[in-house]
C-alpha positions in Angstrom: -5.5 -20.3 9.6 -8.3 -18.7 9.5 -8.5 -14.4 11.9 -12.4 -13.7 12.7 -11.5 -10.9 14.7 -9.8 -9.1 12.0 -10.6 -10.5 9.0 -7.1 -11.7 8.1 -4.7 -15.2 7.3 -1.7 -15.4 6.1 -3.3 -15.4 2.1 -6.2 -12.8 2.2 -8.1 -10.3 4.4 -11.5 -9.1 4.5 -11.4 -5.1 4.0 -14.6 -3.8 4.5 -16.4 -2.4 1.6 -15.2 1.3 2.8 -11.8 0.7 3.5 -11.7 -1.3 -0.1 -13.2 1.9 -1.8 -10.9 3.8 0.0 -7.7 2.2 -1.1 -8.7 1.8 -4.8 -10.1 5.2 -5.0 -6.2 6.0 -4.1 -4.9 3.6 -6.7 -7.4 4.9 -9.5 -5.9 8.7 -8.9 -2.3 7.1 -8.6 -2.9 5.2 -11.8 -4.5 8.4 -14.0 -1.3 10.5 -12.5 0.9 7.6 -14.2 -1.4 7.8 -17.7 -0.6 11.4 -17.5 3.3 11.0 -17.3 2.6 8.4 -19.8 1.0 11.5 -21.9 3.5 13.8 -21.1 6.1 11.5 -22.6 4.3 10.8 -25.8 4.4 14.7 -25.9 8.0 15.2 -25.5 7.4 17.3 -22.4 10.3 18.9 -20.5 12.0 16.4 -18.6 12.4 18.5 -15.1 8.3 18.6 -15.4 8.0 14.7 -16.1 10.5 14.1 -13.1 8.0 16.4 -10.9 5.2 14.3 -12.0 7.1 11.2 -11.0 7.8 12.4 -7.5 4.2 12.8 -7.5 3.5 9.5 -7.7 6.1 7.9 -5.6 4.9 10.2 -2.8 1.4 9.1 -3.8 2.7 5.4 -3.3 4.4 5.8 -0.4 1.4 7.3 1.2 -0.8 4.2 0.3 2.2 2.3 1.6 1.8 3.9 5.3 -2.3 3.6 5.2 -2.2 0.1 4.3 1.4 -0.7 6.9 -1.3 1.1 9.7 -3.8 -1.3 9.0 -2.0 -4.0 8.4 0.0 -3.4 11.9 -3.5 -2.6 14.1 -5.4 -5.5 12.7 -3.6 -8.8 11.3 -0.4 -8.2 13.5 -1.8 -7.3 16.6 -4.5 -10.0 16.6 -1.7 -12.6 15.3 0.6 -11.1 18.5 -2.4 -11.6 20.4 -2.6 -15.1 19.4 0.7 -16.3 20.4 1.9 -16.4 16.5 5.2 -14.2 16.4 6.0 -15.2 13.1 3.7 -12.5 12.3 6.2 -10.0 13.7 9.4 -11.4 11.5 7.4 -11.0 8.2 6.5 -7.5 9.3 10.4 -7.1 9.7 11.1 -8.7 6.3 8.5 -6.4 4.3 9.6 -3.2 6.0 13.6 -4.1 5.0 11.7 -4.0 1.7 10.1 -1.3 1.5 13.3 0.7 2.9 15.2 -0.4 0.4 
């Protein structure tokens, strides 16, 4: 079932190209900060300095987490609320439990 307004379905949704660039831009400096704790490691670094780097990352994460909740929440659930299809909100409530946990 098939969103034109935003772009979304229940498998896949159309980012355009500068919100895509946007999140993977994110991912690609969240991904070199996890090569680098990967580094530190092979370099027996301090563990109270690999721990920082690690909360480094999970805040990293968890910020990408909020940009693409916001999104998600303004385009494929409001359109789908819009739309009569409430299902929409019960898997909202289902993948904030998990990402709570």
């Amino acid at each position: 079932m098939e969103n034109n307004n935003c772009g979304c379905s229940h498998k896949t949704r159309h980012r355009t190209d500068e919100e895509q660039k946007a999140l993977i831009n994110r991912l690609n400096r969240i991904e070199g900060q996890v090569r680098g704790i990967k580094g530190m490691i092979e370099k027996d670094a301090y563990c109270t300095d690999i721990l920082t780097q690690v909360a480094a990352v999970t805040s990293a994460l968890n910020s990408f987490n909020k940009e693409l909740l916001a999104c998600h929440i303004k385009t494929c659930v409001a359109e789908d609320i819009r739309n009569g299809n409430d299902e929409t909100v019960d898997e909202l409530v289902k993948v904030l439990q998990k990402l709570m946990k």
